[in-house]
Each structure stands twice: as structure tokens, then as C-alpha cells.
N, CA, C and O atoms as a MOPAC input file, in Angstrom:
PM7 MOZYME 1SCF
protein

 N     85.71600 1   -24.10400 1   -72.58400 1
 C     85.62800 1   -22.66500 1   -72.45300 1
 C     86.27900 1   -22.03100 1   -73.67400 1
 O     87.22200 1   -22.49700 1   -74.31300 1
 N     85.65300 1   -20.94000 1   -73.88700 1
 C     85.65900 1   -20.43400 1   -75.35600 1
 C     86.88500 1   -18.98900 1   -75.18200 1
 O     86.54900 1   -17.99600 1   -74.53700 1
 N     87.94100 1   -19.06300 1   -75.68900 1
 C     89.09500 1   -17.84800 1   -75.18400 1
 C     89.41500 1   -16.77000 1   -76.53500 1
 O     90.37000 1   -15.99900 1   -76.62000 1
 N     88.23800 1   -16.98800 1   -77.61100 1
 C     88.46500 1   -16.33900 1   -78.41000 1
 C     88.69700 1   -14.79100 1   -78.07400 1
 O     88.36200 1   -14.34800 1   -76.97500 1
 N     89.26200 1   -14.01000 1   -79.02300 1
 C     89.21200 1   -12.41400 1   -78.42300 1
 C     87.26200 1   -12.45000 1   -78.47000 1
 O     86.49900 1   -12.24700 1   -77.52600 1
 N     86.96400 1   -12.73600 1   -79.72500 1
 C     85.49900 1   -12.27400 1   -79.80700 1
 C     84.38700 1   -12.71700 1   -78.61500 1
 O     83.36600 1   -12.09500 1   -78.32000 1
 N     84.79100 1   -13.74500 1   -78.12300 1
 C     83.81600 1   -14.42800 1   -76.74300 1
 C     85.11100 1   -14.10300 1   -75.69800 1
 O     85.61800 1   -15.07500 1   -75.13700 1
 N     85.50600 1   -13.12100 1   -75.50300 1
 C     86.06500 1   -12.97500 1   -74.07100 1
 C     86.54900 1   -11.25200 1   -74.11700 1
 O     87.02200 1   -10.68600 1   -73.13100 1
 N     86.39100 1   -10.77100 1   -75.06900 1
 C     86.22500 1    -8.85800 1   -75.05100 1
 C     85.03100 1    -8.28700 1   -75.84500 1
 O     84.63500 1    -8.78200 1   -76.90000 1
 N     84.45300 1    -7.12500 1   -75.20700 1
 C     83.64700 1    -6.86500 1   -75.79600 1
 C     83.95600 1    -5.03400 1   -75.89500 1
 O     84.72700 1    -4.30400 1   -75.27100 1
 N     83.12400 1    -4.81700 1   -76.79500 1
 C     83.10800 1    -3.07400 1   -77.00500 1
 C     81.96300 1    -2.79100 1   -76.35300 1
 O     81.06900 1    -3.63700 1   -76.32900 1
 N     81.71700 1    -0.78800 1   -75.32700 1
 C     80.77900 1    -0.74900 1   -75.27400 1
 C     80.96200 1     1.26400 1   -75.31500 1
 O     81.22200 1     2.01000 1   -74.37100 1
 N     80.69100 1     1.63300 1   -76.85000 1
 C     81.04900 1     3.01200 1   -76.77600 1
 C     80.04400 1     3.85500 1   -75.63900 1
 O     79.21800 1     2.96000 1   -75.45500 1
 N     79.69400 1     4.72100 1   -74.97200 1
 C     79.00400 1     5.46000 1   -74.57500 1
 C     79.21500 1     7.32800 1   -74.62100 1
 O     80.13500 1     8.00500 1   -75.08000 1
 N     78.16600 1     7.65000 1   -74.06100 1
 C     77.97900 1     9.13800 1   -74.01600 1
 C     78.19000 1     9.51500 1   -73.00700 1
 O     77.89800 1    10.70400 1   -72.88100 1
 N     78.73900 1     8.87500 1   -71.82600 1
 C     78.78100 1     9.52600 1   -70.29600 1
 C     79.95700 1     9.94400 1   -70.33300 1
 O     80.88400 1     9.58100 1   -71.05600 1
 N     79.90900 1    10.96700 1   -69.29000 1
 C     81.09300 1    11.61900 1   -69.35700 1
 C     82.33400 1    11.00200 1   -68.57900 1
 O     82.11700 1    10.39800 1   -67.52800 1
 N     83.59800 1    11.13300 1   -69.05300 1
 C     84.67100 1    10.64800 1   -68.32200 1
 C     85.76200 1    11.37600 1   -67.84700 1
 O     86.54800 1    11.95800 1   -68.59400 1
 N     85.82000 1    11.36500 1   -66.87700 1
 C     87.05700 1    12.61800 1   -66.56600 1
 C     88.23800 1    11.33400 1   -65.93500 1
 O     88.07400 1    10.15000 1   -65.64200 1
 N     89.43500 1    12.24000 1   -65.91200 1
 C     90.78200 1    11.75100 1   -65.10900 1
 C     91.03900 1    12.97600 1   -65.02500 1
 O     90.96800 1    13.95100 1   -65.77300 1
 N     91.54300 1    12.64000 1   -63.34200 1
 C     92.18400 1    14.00100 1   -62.54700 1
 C     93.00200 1    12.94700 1   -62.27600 1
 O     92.42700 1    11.88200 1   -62.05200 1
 N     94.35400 1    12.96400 1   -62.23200 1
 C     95.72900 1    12.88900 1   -60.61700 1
 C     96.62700 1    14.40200 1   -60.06400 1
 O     97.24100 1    15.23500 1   -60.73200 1
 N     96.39700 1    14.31000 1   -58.66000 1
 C     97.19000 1    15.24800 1   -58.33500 1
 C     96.30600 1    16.24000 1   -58.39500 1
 O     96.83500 1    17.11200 1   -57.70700 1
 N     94.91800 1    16.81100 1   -58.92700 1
 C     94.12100 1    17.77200 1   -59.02600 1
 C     94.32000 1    18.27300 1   -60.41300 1
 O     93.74300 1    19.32100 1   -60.70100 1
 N     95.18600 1    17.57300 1   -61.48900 1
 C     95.24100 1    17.97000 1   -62.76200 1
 C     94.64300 1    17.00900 1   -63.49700 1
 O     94.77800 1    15.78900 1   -63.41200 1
 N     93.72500 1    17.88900 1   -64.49600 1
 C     92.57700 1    17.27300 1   -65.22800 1
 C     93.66900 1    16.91400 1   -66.12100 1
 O     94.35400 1    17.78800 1   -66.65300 1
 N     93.93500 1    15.23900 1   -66.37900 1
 C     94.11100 1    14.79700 1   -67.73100 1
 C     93.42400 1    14.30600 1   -68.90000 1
 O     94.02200 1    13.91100 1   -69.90000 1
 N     91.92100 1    14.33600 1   -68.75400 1
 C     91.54600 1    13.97400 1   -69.67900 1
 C     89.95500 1    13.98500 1   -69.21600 1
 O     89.57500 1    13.39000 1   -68.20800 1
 N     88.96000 1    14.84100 1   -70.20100 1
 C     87.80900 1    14.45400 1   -70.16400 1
 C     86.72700 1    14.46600 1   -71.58600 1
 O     86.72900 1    15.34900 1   -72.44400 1
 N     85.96000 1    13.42200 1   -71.56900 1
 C     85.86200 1    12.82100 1   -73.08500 1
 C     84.20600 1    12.71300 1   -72.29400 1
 O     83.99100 1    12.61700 1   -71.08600 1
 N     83.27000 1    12.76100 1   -73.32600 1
 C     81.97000 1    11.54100 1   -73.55600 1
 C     81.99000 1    10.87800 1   -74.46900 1
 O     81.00000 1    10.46200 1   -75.07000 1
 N     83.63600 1    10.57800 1   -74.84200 1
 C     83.02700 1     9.94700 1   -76.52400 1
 C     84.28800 1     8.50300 1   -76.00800 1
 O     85.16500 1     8.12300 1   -76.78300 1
 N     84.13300 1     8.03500 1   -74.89600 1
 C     85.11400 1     6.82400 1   -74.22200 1
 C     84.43700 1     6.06700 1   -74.94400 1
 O     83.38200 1     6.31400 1   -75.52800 1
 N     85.46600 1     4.45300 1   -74.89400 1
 C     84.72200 1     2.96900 1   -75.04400 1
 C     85.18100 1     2.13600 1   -73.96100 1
 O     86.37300 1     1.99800 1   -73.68900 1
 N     84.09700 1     1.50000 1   -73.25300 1
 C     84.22700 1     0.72800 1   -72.44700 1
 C     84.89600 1    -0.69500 1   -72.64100 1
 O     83.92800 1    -1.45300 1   -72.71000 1
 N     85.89800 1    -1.35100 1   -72.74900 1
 C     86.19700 1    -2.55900 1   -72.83000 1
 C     85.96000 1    -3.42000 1   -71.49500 1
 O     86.32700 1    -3.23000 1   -70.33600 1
 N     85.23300 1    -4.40500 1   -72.07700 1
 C     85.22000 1    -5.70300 1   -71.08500 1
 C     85.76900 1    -6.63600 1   -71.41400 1
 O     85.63300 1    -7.00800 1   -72.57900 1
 N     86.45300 1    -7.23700 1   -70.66900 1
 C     87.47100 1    -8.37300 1   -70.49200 1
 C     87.13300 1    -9.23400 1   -69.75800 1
 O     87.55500 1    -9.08900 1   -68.61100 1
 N     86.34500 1   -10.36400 1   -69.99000 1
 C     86.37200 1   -11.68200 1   -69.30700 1
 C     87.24400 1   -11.52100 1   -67.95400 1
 O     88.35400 1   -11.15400 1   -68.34100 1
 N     87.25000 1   -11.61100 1   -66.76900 1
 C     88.29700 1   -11.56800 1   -65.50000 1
 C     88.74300 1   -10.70900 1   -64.88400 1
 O     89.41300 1   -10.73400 1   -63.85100 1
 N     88.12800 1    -9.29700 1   -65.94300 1
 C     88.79500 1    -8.23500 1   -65.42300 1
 C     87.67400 1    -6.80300 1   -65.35000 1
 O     86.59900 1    -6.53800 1   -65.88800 1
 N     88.39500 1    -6.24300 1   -64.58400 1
 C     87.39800 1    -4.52100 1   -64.57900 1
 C     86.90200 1    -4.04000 1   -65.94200 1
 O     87.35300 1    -4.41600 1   -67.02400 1
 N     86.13100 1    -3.35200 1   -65.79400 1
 C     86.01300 1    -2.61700 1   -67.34200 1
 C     86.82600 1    -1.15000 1   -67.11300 1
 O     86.97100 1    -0.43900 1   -66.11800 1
 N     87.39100 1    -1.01700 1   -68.83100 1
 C     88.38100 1    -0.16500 1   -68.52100 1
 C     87.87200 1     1.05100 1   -69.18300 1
 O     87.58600 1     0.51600 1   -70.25400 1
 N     87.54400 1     2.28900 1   -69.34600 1
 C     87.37900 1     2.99500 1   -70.51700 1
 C     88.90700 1     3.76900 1   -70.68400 1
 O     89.82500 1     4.29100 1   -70.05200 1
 N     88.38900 1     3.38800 1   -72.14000 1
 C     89.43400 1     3.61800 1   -73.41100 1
 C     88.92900 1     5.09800 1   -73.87700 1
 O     87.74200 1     5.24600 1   -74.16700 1
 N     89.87400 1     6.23100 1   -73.94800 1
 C     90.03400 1     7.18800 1   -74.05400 1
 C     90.44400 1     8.16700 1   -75.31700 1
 O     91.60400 1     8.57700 1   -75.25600 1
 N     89.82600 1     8.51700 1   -76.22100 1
 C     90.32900 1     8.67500 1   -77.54300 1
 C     91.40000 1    10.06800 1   -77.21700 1
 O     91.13500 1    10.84500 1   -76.29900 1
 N     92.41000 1    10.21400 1   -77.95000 1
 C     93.97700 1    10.96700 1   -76.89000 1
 C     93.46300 1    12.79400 1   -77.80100 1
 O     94.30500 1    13.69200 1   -77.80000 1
 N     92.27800 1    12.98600 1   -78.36100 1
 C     91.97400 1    14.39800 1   -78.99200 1
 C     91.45400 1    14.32500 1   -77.52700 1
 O     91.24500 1    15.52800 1   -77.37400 1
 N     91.11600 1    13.78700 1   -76.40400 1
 C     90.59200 1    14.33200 1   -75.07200 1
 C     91.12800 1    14.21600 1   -74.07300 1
 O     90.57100 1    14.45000 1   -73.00000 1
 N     92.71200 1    13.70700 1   -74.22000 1
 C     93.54400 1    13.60200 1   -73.40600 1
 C     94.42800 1    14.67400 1   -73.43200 1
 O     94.58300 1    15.25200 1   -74.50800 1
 N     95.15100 1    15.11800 1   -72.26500 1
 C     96.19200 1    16.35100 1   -72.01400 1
 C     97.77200 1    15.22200 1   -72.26500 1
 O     98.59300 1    14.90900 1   -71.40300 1
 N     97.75300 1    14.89900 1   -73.48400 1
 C     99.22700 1    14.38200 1   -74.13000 1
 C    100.36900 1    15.34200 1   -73.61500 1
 O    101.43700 1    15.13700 1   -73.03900 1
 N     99.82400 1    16.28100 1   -73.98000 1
 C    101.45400 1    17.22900 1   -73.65600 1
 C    101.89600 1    17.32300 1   -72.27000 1
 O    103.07000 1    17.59800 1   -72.01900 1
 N    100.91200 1    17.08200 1   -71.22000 1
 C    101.43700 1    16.57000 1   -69.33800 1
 C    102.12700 1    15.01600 1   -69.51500 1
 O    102.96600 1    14.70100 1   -68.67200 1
 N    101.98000 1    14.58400 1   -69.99100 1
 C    102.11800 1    12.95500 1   -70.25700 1
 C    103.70000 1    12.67600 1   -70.90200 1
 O    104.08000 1    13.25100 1   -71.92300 1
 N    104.38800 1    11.88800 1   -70.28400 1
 C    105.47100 1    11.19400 1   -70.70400 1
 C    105.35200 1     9.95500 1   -71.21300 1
 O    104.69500 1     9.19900 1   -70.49800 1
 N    105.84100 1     9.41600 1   -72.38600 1
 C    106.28800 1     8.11800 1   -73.08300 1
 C    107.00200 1     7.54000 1   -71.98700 1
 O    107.81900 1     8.17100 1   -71.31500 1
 N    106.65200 1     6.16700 1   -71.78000 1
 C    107.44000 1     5.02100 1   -70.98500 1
 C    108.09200 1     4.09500 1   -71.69100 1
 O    107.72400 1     3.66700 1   -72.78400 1
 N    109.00300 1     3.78600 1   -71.13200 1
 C    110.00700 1     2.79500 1   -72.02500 1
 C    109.39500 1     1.38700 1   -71.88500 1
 O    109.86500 1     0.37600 1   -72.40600 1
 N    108.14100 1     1.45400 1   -71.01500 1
 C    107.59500 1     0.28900 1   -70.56500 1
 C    106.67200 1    -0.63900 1   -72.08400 1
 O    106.00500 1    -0.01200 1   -72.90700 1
 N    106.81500 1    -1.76400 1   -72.11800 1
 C    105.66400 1    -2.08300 1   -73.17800 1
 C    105.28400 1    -3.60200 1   -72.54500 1
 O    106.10800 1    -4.25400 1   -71.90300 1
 N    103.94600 1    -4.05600 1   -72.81500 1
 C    103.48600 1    -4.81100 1   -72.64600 1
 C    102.89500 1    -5.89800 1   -73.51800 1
 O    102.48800 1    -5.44700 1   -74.58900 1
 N    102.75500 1    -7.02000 1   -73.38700 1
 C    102.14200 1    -7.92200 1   -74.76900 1
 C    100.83500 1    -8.38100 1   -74.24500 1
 O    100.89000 1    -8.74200 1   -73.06900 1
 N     99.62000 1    -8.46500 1   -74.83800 1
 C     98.70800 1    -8.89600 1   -73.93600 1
 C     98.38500 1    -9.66900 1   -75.47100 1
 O     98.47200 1    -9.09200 1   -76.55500 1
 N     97.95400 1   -11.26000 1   -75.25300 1
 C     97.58800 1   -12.33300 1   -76.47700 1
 C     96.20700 1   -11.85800 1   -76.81900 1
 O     95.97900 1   -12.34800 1   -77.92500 1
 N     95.11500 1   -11.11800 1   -76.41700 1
 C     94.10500 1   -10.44700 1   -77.08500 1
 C     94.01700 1    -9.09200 1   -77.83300 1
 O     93.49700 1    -8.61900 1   -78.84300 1
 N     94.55000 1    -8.84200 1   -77.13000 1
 C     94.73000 1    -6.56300 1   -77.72600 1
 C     96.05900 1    -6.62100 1   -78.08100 1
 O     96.00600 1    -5.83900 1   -79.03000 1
 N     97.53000 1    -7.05800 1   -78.01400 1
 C     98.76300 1    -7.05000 1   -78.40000 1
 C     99.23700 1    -6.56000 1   -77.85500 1
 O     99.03000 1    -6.82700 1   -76.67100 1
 N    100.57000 1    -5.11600 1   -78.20500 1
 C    101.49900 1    -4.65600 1   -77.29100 1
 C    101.02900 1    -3.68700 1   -77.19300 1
 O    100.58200 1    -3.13200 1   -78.19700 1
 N    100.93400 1    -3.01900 1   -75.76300 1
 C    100.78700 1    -1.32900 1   -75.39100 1
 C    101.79500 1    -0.91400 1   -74.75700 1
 O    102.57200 1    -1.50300 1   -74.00600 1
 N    101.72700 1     0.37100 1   -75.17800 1
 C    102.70600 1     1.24000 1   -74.90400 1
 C    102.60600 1     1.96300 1   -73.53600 1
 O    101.70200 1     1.35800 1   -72.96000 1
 N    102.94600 1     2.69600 1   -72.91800 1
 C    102.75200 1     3.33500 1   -71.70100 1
 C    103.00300 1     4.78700 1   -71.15600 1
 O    104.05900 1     5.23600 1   -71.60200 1
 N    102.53400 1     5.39400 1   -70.56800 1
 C    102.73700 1     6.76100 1   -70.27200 1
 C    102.54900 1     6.99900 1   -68.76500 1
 O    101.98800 1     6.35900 1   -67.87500 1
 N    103.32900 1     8.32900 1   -68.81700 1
 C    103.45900 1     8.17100 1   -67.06600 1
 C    103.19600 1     9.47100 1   -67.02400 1
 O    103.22900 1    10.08800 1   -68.08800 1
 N    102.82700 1    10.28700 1   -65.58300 1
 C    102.46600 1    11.62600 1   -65.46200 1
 C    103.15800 1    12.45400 1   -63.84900 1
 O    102.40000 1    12.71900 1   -62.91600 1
 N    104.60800 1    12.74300 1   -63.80300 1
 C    105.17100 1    13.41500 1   -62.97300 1
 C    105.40100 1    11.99000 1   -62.30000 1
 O    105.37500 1    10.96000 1   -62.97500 1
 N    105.61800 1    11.99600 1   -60.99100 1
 C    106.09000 1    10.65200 1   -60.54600 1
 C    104.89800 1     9.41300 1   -60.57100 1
 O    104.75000 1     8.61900 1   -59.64200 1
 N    104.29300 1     9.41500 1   -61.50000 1
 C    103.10900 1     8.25300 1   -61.63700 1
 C    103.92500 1     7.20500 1   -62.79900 1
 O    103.65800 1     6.87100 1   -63.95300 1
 N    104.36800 1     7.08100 1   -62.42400 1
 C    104.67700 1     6.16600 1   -63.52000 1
 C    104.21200 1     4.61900 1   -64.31800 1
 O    104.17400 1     3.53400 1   -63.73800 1
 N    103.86900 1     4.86800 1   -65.84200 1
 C    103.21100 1     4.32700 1   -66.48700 1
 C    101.75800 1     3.90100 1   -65.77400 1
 O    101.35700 1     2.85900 1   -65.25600 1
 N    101.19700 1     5.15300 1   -65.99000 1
 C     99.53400 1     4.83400 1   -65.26500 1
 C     98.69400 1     5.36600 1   -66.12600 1
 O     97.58400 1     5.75900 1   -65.76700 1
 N     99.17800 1     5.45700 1   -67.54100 1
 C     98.00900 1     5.20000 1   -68.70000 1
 C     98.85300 1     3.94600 1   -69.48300 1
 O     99.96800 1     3.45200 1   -69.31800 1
 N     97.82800 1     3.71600 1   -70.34000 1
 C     98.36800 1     2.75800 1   -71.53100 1
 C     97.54100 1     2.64500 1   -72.53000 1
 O     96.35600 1     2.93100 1   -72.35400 1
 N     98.13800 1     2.08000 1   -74.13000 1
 C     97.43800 1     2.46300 1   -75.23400 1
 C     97.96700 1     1.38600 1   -75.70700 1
 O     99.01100 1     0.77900 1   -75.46900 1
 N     96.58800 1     1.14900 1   -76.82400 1
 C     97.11700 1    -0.50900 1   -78.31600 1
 C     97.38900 1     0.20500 1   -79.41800 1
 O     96.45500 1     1.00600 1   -79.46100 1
 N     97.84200 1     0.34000 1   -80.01100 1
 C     98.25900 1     1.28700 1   -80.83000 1
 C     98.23500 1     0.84500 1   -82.22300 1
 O     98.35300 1     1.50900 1   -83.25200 1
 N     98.01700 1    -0.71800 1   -82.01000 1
 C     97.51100 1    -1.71800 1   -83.44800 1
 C     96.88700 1    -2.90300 1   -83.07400 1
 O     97.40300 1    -3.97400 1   -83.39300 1
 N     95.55700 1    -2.84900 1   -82.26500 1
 C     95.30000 1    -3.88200 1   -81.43700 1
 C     94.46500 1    -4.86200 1   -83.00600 1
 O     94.42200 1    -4.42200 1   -84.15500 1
 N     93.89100 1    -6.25700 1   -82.51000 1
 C     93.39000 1    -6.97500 1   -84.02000 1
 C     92.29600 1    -6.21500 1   -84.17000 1
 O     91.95100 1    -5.42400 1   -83.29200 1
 N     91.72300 1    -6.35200 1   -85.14800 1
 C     90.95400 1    -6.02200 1   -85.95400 1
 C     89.27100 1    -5.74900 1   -85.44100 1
 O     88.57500 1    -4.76700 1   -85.69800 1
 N     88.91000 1    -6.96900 1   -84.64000 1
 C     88.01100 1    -7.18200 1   -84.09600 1
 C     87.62000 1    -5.94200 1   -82.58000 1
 O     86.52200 1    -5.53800 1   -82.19800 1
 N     88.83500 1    -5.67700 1   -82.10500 1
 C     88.65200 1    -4.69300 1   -81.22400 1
 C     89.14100 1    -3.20700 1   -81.88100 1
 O     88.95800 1    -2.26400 1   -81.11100 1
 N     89.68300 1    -2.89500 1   -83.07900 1
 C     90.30100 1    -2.10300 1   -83.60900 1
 C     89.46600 1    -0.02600 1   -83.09700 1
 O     89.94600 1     1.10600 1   -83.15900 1
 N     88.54200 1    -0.41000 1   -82.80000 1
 C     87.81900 1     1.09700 1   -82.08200 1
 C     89.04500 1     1.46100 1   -81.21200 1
 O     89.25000 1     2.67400 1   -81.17500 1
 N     89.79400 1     0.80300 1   -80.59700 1
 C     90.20700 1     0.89300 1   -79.47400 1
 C     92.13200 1     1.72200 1   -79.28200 1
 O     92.97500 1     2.00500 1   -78.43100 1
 N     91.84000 1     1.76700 1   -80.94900 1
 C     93.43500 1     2.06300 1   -81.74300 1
 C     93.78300 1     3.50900 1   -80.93800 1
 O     92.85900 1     4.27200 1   -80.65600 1
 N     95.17200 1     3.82800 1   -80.59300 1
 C     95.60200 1     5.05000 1   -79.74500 1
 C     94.74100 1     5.19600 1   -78.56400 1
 O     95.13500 1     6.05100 1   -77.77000 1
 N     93.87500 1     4.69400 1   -78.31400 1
 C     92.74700 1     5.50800 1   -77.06400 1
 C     94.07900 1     5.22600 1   -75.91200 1
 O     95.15500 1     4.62800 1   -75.93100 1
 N     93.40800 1     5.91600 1   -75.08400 1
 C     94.07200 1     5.81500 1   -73.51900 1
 C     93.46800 1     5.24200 1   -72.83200 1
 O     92.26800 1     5.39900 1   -73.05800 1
 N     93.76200 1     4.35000 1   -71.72900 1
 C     93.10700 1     3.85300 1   -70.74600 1
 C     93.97200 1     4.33600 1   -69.01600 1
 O     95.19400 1     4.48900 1   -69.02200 1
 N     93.46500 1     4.45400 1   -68.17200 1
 C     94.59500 1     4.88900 1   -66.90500 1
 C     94.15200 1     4.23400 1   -65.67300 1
 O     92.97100 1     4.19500 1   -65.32800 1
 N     95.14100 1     3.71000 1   -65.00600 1
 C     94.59900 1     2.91800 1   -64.12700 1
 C     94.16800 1     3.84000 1   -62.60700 1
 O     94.31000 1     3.29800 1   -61.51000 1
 N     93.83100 1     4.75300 1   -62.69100 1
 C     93.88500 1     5.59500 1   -61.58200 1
 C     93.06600 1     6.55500 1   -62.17500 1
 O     93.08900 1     6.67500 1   -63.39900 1
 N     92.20300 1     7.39500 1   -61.35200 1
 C     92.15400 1     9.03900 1   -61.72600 1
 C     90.79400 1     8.84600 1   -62.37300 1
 O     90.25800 1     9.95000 1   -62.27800 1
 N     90.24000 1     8.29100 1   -62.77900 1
 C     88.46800 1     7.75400 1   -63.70500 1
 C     87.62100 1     8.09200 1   -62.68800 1
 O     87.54800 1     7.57600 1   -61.57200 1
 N     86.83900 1     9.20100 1   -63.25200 1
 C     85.33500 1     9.20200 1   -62.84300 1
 C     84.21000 1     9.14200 1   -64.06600 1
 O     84.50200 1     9.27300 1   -65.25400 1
 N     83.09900 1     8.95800 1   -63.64000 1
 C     82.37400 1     9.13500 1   -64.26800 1
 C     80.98900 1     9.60900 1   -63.90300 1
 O     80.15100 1     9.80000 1   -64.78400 1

């Protein structure tokens, strides 16, 4: 089995629209998301942060290492804590994906 980043993530930009609401507050709505797929896992869309409400959003002291995309950072929103996250220098091969937001909650489309 092949665990490269390139045979186990893929990019998939689209035009549909993406909103995040929590709490009834719009944090973010974009058509210009990228879908990441991950071998094992959900697809996430990645959020470019000119369509995110940054200024509702708190920095988390939280960080994460993931051996394909690297370390992300985290953000939290009133008592949600760390329920977005961002690569902020992911490799090269996924590099579209630099600052976007992703949130584990709150996604429609």
C-alpha cells in the first residue's frame, strides 16, 4: 500500500457554495473552498480566511502535527473550542491549501 501524500490526498477546488454558521453566526461563506480528500477520512473543505469572519475567531494554543499536511494551528469561536484549523506551510504538493480554514462543525453546502 502506497502512503505517499500524493496517492493518499487529493485536491478538489469547486464553485459551490460553502457556508459555516455556529450558534446562528455566519462564520464563513466562500464558493471559492477546496475540498481535501484523505484516504480514511471525510472530505474536509478548506476555506480561504478573505471568507472567513477572523475577527469572531480566537487563536488556540492548540497545535497539531499531521505526517502529510504538517502542523496546524487552531481557532476556537466563544466556548467552541478549537473547531477550525489551518496548515499554514503544508508540503508543496498540497500547498493550495496554505492559511485556508477548515471547521469541524457548522459546513453546509
Amino acid at each position: 500500500m502506497d502512503d505517499a501524500p500524493e496517492s493518499r490526498i487529493t485536491l478538489h477546488p469547486h464553485s459551490r457554495r460553502v457556508q459555516v454558521v455556529i450558534d446562528g453566526t455566519e462564520l464563513a461563506d466562500t464558493t471559492r473552498a477546496i475540498e481535501l480528500r484523505e484516504r480514511g477520512y471525510p472530505p474536509r473543505q478548506y476555506i480561504p480566511r478573505d471568507d472567513v469572519r477572523m475577527d469572531l475567531l480566537t487563536s488556540s494554543d492548540t497545535v497539531t502535527h499531521c505526517l502529510f499536511k504538517g502542523d496546524a494551528s487552531y481557532f476556537s469561536f466563544r466556548e467552541h473550542k478549537d473547531l477550525a484549523w489551518s496548515y499554514d506551510q503544508p508540503p508543496e504538493n498540497i500547498g493550495d491549501i496554505a492559511g485556508c480554514l477548515v471547521f469541524y462543525r457548522g459546513v453546509s453546502e
